[in-house]
DSSP file (Angstrom, degrees, kcal/mol; ACC not computed):
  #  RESIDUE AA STRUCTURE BP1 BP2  ACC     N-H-->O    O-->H-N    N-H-->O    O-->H-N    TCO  KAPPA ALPHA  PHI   PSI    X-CA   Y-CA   Z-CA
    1    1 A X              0   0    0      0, 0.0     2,-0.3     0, 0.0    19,-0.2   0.000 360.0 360.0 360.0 166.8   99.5   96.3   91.8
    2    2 A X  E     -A   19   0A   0     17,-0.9    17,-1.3    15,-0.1     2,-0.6  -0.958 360.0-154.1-171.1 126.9  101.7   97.0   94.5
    3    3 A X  E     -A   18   0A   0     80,-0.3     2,-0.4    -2,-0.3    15,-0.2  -0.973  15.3-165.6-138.7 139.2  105.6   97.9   94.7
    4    4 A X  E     -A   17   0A   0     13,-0.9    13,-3.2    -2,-0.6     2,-0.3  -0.946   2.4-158.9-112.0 108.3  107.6   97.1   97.9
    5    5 A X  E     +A   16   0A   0     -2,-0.4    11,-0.2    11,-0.2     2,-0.2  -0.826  10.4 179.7-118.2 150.1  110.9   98.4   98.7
    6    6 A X  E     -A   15   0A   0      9,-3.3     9,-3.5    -2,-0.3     2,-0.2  -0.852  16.8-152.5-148.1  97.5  113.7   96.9  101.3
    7    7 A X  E     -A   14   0A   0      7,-0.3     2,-0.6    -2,-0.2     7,-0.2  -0.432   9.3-130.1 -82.9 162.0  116.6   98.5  101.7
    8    8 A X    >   -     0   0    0      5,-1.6     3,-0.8    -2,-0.2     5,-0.4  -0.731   3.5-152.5-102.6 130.1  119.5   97.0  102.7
    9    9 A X  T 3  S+     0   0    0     -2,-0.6    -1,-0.1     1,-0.2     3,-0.0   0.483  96.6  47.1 -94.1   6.3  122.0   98.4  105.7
   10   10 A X  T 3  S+     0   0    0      3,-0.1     2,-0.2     0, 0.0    -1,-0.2   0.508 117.5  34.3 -87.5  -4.1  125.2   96.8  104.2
   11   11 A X  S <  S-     0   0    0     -3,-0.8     2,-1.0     2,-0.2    -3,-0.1  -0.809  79.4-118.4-154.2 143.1  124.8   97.9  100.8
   12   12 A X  S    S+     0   0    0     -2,-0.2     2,-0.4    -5,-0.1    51,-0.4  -0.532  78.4 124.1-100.9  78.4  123.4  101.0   98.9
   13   13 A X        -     0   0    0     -2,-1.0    -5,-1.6    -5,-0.4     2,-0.3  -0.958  53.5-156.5-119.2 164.3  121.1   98.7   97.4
   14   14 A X  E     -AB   7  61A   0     47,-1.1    47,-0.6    -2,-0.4     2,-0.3  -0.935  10.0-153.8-118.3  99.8  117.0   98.7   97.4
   15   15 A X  E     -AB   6  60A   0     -9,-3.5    -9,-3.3    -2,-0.3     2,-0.4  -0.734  25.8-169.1 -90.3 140.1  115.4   95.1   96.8
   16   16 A X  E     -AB   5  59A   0     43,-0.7    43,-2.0    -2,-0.3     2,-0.7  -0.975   9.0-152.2-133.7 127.9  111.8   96.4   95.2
   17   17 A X  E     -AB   4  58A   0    -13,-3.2   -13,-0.9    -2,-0.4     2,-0.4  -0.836   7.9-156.5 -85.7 107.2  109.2   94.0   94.7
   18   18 A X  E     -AB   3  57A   0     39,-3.4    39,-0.9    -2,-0.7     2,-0.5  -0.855   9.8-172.0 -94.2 143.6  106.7   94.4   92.1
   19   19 A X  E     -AB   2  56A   0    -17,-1.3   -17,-0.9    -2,-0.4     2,-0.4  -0.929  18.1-169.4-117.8 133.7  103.3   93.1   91.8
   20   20 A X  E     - B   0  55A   0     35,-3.5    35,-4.2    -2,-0.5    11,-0.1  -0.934  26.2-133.7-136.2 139.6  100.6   92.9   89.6
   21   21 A X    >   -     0   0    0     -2,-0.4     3,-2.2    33,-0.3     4,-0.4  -0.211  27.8-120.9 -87.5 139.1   97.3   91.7   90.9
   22   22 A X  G >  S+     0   0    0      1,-0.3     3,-1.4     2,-0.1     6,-0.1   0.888 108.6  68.7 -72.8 -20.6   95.8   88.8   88.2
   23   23 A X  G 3  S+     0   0    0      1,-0.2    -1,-0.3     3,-0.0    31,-0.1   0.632  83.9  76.3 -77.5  22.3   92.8   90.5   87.4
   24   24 A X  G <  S+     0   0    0     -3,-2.2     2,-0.2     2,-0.0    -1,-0.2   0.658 101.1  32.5 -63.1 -32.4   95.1   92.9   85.7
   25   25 A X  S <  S-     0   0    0     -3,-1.4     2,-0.2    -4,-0.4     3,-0.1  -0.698  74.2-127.0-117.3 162.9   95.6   90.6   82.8
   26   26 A X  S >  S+     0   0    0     -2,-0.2     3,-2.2     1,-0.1    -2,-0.0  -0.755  73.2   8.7-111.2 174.6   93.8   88.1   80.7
   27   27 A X  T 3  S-     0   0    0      1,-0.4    -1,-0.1    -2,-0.2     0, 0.0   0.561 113.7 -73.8  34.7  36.6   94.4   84.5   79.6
   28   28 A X  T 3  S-     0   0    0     -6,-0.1    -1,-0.4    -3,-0.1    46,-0.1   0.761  70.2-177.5  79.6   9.0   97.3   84.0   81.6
   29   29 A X    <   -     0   0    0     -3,-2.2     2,-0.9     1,-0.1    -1,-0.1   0.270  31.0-111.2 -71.9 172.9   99.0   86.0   79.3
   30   30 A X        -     0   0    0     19,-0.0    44,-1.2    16,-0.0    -1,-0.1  -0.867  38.8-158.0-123.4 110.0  103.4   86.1   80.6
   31   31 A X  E     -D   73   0B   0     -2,-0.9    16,-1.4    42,-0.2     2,-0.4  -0.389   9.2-163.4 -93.6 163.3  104.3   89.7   82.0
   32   32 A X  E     -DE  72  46B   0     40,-0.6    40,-2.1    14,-0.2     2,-0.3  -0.931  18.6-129.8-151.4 160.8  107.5   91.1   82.2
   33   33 A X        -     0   0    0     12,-3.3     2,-0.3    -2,-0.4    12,-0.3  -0.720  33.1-170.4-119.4 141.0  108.9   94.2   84.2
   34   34 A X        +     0   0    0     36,-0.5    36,-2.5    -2,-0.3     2,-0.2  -0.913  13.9 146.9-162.3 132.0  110.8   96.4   81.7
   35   35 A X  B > > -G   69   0C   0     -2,-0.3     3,-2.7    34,-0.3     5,-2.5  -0.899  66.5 -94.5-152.5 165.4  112.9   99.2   82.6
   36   36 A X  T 3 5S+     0   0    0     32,-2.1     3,-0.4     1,-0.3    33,-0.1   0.539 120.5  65.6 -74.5  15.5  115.9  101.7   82.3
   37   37 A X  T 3 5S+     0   0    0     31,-0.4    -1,-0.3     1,-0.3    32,-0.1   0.176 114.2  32.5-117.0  20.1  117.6   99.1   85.1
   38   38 A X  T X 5S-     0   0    0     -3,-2.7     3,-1.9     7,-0.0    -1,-0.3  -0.077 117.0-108.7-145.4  61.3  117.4   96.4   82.0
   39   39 A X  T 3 5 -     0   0    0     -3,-0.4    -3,-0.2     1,-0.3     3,-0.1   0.491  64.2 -69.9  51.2  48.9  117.9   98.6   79.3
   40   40 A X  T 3 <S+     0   0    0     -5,-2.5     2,-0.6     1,-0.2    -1,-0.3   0.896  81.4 161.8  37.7  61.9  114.1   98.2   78.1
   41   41 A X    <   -     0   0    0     -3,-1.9     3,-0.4    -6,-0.2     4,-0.3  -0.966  32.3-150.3 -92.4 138.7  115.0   94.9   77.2
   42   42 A X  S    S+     0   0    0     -2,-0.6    -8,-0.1     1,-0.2    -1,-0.1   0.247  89.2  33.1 -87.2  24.9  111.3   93.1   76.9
   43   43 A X  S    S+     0   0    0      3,-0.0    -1,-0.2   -11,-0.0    -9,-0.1   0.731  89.9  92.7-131.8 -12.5  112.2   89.7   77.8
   44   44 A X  S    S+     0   0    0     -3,-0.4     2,-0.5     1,-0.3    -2,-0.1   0.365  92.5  35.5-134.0  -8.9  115.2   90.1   80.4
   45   45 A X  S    S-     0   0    0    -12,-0.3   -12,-3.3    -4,-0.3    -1,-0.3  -0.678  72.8-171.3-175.8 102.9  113.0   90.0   83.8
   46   46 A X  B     -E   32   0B   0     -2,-0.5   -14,-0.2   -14,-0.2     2,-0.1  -0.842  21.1-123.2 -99.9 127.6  110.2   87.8   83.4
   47   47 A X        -     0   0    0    -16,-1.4    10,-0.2    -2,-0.3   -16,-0.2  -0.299  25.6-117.5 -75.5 146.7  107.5   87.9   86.5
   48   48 A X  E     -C   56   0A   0      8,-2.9     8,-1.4    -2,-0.1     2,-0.5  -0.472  15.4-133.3 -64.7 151.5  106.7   84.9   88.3
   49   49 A X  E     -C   55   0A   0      6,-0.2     6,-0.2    -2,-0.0     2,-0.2  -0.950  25.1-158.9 -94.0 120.3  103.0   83.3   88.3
   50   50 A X    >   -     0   0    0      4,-2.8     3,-0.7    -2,-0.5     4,-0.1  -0.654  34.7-109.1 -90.8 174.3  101.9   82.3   92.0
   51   51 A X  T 3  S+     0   0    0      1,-0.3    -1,-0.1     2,-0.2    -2,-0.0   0.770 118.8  66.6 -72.1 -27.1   99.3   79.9   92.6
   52   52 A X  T 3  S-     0   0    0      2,-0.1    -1,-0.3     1,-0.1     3,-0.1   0.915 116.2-113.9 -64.1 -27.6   97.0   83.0   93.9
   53   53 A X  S <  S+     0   0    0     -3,-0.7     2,-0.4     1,-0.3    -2,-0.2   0.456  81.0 123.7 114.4  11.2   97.2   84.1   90.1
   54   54 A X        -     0   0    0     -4,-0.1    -4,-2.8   -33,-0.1    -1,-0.3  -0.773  51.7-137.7-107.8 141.9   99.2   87.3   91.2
   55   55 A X  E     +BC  20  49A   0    -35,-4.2   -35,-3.5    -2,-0.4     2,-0.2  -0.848  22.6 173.5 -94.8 156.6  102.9   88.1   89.6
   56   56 A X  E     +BC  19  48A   0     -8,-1.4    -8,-2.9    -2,-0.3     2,-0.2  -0.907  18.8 175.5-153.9 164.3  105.8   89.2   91.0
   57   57 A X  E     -B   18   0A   0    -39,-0.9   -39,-3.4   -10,-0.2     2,-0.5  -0.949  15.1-157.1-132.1 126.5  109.7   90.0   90.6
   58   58 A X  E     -B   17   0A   0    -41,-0.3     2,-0.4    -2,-0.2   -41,-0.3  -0.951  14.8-179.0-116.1 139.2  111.8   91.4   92.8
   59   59 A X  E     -B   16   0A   0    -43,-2.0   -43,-0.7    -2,-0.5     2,-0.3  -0.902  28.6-120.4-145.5-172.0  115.0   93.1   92.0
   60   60 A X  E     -B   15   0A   0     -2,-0.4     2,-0.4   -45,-0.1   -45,-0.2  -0.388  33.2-178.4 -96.2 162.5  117.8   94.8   93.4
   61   61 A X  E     -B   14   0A   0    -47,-0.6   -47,-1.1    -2,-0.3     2,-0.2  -0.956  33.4-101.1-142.3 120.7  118.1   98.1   92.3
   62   62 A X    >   -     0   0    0     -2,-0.4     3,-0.8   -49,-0.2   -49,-0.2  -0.298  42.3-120.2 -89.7 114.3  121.0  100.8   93.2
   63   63 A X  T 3  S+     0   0    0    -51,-0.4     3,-0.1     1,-0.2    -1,-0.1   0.025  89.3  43.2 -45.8 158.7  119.8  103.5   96.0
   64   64 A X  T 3  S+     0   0    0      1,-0.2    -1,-0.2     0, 0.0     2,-0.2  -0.132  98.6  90.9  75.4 -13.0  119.7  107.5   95.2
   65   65 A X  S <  S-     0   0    0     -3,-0.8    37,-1.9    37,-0.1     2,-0.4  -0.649  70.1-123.2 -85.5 148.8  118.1  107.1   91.7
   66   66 A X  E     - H   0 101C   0     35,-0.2     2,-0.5    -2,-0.2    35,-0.2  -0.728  22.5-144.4 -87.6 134.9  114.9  107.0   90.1
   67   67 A X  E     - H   0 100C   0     33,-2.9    33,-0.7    -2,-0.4     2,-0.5  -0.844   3.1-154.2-103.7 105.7  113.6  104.1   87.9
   68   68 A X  E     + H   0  99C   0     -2,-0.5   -32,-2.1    31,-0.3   -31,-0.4  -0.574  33.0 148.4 -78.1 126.2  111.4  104.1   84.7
   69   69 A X  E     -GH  35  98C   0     29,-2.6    29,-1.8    -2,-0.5   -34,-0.3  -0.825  28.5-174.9-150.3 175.9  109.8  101.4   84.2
   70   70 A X        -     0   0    0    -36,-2.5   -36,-0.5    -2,-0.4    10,-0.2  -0.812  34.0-110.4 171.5 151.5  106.2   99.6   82.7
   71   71 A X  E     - F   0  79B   0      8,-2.1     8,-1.2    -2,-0.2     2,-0.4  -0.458  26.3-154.8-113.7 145.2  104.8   96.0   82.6
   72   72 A X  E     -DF  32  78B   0    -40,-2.1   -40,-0.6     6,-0.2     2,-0.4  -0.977  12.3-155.6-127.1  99.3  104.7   94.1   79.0
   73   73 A X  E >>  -DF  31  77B   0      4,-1.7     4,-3.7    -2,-0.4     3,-0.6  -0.857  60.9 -39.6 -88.6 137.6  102.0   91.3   78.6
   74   74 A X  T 34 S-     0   0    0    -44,-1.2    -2,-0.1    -2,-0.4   -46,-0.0  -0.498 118.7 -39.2  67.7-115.3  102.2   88.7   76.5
   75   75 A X  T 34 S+     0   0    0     -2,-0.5    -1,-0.3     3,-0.0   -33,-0.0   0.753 131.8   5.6-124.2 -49.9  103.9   90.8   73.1
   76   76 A X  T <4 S+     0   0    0     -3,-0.6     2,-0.6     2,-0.0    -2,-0.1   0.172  85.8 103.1-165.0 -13.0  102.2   93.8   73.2
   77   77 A X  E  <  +F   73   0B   0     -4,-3.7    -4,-1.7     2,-0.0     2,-0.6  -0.775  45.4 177.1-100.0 101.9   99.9   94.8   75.8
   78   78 A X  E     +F   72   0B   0     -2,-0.6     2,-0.3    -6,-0.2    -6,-0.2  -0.790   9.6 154.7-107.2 153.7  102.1   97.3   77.8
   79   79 A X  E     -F   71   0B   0     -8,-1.2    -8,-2.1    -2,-0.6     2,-0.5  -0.988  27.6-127.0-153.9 156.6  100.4   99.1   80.9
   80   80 A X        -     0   0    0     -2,-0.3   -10,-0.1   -10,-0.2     4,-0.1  -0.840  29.6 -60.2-128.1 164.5  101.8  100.5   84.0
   81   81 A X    >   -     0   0    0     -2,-0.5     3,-1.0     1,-0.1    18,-0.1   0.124  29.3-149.5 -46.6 107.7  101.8  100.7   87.5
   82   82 A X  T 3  S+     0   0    0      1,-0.2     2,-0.2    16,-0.1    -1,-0.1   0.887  99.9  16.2 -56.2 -40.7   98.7  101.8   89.6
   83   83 A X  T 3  S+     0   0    0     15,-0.0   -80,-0.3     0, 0.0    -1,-0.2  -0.402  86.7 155.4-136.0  71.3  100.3  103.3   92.6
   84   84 A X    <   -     0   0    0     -3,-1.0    16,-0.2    -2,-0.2     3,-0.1  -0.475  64.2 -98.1 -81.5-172.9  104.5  103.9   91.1
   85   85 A X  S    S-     0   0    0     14,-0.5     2,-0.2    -2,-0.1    15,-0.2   0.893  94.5 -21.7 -68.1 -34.4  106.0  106.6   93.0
   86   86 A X  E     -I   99   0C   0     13,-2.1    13,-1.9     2,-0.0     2,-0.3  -0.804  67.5-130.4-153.1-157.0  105.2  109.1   90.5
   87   87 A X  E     -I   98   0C   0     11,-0.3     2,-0.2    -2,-0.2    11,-0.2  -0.877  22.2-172.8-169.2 140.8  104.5  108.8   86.4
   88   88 A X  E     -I   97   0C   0      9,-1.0     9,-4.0    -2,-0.3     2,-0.1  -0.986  34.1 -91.0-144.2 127.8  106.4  111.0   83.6
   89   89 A X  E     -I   96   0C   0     -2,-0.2     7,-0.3     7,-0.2     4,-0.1  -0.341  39.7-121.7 -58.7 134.4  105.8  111.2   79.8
   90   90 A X    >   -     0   0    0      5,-2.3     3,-3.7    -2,-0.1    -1,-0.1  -0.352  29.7-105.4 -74.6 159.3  107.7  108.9   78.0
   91   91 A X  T 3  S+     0   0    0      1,-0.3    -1,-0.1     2,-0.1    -2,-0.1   0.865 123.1  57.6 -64.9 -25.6  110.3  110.9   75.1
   92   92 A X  T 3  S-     0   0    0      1,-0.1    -1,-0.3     0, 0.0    -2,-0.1   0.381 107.8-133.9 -89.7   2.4  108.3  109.9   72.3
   93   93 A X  S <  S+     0   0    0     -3,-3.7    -2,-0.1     1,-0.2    -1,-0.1   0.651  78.5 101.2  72.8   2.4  105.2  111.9   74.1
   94   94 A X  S    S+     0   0    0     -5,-0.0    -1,-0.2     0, 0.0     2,-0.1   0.868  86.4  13.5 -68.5 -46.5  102.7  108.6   73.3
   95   95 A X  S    S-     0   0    0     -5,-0.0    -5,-2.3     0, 0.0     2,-0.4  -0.370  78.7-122.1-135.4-179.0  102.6  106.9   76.3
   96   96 A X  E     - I   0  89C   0     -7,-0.3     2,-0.3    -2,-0.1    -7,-0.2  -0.989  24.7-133.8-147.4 154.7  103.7  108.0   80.1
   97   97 A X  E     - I   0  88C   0     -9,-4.0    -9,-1.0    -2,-0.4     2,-0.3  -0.693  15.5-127.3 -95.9 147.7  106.4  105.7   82.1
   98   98 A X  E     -HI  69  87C   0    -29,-1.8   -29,-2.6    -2,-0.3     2,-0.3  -0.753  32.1-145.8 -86.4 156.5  105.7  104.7   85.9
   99   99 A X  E     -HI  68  86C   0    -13,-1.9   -13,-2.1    -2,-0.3   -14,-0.5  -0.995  13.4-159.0-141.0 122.1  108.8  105.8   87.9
  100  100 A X  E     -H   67   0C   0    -33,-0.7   -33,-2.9    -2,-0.3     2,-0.6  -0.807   8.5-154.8 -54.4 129.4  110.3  104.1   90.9
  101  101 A X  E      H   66   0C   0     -2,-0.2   -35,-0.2   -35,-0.2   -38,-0.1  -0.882 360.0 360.0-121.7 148.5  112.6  106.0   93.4
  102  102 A X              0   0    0    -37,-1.9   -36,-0.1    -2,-0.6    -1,-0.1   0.479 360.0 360.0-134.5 360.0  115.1  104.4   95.4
């Protein structure tokens, strides 16, 4: 997995790439990026499949803030970022969020 940031010098924006490597997943399964920058919706930014097998998304994301975020396969399988900028316990203390900064 791999996240890419490009800021922009007209804009306080940050275009961040995400990627997640295919042997990450099985069976093809259809990932989605889910975050406080789409209001944890789990369908609302679906990753692309390339022909290497790999996903990705990019999107743009508003500079001076931090992003929480974590990858949803398929329904149910949710797992999170090998190298985000840092990683935080989620409020319900189960699970821990990967965290972008921008």
């Amino acid at each position: 997995m791999a996240i890419s940031k490009k800021f922009l010098k007209s804009k306080p924006i940050c275009k961040v790439k995400f990627d997640v490597d295919k042997d990450q997943i099985e069976n093809g399964e259809i990932i989605y990026l889910v975050g406080d920058f789409n209001d944890w919706n789990e369908k609302s930014t679906p990753m692309k499949k390339l022909k290497s097998g790999k996903y990705t998304v990019t999107v743009d994301l508003e500079t001076g803030r931090d992003y929480r975020f974590r990858y949803l396969a398929g329904e149910d399988i949710w797992f999170n970022d090998n190298e985000p900028d840092r990683t935080e316990t989620t409020p319900y203390g189960d699970a821990e969020n990967s965290v972008v900064s921008c």
